[in-house]
C-alpha positions in Angstrom: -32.4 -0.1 22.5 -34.3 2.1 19.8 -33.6 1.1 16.2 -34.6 3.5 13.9 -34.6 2.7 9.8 -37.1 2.5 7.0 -39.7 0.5 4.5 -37.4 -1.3 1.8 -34.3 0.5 1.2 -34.6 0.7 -3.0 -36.0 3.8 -3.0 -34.3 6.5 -0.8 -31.7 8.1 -2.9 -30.3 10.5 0.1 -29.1 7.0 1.5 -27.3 6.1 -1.4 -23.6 6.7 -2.3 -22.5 8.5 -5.6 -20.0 6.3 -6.5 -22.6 2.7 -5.8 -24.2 0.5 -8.4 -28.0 -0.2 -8.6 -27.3 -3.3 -6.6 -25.3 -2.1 -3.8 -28.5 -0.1 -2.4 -29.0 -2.7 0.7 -24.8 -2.2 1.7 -25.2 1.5 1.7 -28.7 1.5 3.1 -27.0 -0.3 5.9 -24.4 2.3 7.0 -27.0 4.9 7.5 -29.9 2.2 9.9 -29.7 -0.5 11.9 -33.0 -2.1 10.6 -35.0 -2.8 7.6 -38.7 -3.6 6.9 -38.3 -5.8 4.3 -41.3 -5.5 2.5 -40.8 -7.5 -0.9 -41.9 -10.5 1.2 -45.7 -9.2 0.9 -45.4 -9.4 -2.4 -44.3 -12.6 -3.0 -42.3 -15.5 -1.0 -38.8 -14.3 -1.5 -36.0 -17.5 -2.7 -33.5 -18.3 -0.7 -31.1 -17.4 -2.8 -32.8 -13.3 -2.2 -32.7 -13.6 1.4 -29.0 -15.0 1.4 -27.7 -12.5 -0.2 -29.3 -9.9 1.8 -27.8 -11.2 4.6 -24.8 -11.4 3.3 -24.8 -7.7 2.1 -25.8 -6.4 6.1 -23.3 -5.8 8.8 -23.3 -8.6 11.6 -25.7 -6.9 13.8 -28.2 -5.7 10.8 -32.3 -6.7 11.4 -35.0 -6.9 9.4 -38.3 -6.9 9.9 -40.1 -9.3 7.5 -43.5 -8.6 6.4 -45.4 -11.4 5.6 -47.0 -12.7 2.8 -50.3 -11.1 0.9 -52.0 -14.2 1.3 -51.2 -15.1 4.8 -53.1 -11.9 5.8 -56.2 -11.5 3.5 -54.7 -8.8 1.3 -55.1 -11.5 -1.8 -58.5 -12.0 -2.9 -59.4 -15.0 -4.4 -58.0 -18.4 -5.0 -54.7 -18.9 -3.3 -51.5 -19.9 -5.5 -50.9 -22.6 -2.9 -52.6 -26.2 -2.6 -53.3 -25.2 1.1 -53.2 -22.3 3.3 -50.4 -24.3 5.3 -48.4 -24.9 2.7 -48.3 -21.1 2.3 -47.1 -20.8 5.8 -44.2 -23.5 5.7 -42.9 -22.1 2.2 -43.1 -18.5 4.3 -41.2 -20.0 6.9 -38.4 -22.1 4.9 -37.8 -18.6 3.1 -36.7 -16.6 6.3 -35.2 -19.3 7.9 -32.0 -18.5 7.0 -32.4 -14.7 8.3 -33.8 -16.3 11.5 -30.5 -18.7 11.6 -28.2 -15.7 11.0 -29.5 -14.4 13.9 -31.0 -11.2 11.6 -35.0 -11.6 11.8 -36.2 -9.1 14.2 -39.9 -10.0 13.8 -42.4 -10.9 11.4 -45.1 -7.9 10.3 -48.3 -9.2 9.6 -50.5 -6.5 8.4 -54.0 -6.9 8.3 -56.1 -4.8 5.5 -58.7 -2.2 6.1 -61.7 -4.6 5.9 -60.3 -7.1 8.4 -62.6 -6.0 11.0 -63.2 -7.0 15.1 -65.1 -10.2 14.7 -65.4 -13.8 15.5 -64.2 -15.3 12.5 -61.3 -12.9 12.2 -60.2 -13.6 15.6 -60.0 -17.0 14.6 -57.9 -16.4 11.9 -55.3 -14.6 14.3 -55.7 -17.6 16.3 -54.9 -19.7 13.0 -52.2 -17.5 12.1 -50.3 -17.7 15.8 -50.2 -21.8 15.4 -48.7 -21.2 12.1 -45.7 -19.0 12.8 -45.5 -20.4 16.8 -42.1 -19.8 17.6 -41.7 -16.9 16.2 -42.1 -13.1 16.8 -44.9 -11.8 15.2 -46.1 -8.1 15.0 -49.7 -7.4 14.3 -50.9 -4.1 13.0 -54.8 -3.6 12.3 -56.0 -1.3 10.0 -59.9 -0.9 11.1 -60.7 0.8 13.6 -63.1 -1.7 15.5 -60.5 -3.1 17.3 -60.0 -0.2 19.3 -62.9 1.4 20.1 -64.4 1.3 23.5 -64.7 -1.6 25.2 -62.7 -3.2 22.4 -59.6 -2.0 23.0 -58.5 -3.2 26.0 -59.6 -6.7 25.0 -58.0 -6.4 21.4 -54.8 -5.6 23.7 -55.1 -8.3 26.0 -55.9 -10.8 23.5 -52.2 -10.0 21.6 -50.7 -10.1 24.7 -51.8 -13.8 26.1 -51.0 -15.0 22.1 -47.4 -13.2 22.5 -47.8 -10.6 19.9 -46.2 -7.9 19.5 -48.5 -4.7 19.6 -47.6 -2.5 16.4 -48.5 1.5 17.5 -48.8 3.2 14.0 -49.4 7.1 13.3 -51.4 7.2 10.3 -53.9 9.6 9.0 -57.2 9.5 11.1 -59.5 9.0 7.8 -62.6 7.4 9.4 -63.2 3.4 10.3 -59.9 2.0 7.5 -57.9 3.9 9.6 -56.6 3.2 13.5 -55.6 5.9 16.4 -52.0 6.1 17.7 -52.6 4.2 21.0 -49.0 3.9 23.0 -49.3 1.0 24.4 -47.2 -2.3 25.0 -47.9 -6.0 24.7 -44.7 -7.5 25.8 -41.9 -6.5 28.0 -39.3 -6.8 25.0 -39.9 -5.3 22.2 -42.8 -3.1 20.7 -43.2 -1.4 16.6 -44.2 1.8 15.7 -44.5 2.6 12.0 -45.1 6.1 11.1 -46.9 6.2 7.9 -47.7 10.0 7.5 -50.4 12.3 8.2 -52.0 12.9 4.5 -55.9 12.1 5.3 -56.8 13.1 1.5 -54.4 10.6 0.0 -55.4 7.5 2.7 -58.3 6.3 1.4 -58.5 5.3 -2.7 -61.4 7.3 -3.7 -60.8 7.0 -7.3 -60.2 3.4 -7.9 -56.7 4.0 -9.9 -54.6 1.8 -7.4 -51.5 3.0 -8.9 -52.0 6.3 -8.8 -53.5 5.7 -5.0 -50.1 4.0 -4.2 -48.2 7.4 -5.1 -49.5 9.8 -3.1 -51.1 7.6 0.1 -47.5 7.9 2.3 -46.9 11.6 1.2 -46.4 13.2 4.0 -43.2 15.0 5.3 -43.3 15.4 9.5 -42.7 18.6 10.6 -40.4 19.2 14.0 -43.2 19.8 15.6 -44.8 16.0 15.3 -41.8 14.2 15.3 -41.6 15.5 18.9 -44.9 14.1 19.4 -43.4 10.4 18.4 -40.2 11.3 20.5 -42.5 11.4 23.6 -44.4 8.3 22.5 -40.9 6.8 21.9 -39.4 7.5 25.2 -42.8 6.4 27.1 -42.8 3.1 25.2 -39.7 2.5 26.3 -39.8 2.5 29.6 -42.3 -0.7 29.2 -40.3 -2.3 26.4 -36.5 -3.7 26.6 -36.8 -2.9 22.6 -38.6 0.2 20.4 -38.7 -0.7 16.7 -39.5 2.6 14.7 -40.0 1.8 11.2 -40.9 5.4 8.4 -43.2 4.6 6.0 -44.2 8.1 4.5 -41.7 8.0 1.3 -43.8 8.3 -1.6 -42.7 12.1 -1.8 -38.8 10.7 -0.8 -39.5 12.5 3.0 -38.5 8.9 5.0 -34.8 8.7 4.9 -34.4 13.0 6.4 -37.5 12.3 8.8 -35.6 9.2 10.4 -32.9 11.2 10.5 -33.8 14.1 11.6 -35.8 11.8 14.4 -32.5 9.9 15.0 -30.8 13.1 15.9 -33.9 14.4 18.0 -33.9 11.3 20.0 -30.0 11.6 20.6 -29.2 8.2 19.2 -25.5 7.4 17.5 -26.2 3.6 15.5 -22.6 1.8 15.8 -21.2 -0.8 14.2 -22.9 0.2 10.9 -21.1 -0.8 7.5 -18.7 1.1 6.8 -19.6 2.9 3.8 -21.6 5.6 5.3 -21.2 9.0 4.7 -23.5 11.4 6.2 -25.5 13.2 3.3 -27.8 15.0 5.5 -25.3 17.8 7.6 -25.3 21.1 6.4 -22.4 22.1 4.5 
């Protein structure tokens, strides 16, 4: 199957019904995709009482892909707020649990920062990270490009494959070495992420220092026709090595992620059922 949805849903107003509250933005989220990259989790280790009720707000068959903790993945600098770096893990782990026991945890996203380069100590730390979270599916998306340049990239491919990762293919802006190519390629037979995060190479890189301002304008991009076609290909090839294509838009810091994944749903020829029931489709032409 192809699932096609978005990063967060609290921040795509096309999605969201007139007539809903603030905190009805999951439940009508829900009735436009089938998945969700919950990406709150990064941020901080979400209570169970968060995850619950996101559960409880998703139809039956809903997923979410969980991105994982700032400090699992070397994004936070400096002293942990853990005792120990496993401790960090198991709190991580007895958050989602419920979503894994609900049967609603697609995978976990752990997202490596620019810096986190193709080295010996850093493949150690993937090697730390799969004993952690054994058990569980885990995506891995680099942001440097040493892991795939030549003769790397086979071996940075190989590697995920014998730990049992799941190889995430991302289309991002080409902006030098904090920045990876689109390579369309599998690491297990059952399921494989792409997450489209725009084409806006003046707005990847923070070249100013103002992180806030950074934030705004990195994933503003809105894909044309024409590149969305490009994905479609790299959709349909992926899936003829993969039981399950997870496409995940990231671009939305003009708003363009909700009428891309649409406009890419209706491209790719795909009909989501069993969505809640609340959906109405705000993107037809009147």
């Amino acid at each position: 199957m192809i699932y096609i949805g978005l990063t967060g849903w609290g921040d795509h107003p096309d999605v969201y019904s007139p007539t809903s509250k603030k905190n009805e933005k999951l439940i009508d989220y829900s009735s436009h995709f089938p998945i969700v990259e919950l990406d709150a989790s990064f941020y901080a280790i979400q209570p169970e009482r968060n995850i619950r009720k996101w559960i409880d707000e998703t139809p039956d068959n809903f997923k979410f892909i969980v991105k994982a903790y700032q400090g699992m993945t070397g994004h936070q600098r400096g002293k942990l707020l853990y005792d120990t770096a496993e401790e960090m893990f198991q709190l991580f782990k007895l958050s989602i649990e419920p979503m894994r026991a609900a049967g609603k945890l697609s995978m976990i996203l752990v997202q490596f920062p620019p810096w986190f380069d193709c080295k010996r100590e850093n493949v150690e730390q993937i090697r730390y990270i799969r004993r952690q979270l054994e058990g569980y599916d885990v995506a891995i998306e680099f942001r440097h490009q040493s892991w795939y340049d030549s003769p790397m990239q086979e071996k940075t491919l190989s590697f995920l494959k014998d730990l049992d990762f799941i190889h995430t293919v991302c289309d991002e802006p080409q902006a030098g070495e904090g920045s990876v190519p689109l390579i369309a390629k599998t690491t297990r037979n059952d399921k494989v992420f792409i997450r489209l995060h725009g084409r806006n190479v003046n707005g990847w890189r923070n070249t100013t220092g103002d992180n806030e301002a950074w934030r705004r304008v990195r994933y503003l991009y809105n894909y044309s026709d024409s590149e969305l076609m490009e994905i479609r290909q790299v959709v349909h090839q992926l899936k003829n090595e993969s039981k399950d294509v997870f496409v995940i838009f990231n671009n939305n810091s003009g708003g363009h992620a909700a009428e891309n994944a649409k406009r890419f749903q209706k491209m790719m020829g795909i009909n989501f059922q069993s969505l809640a029931p609340k959906q109405l489709d705000f993107f037809e032409e009147e």
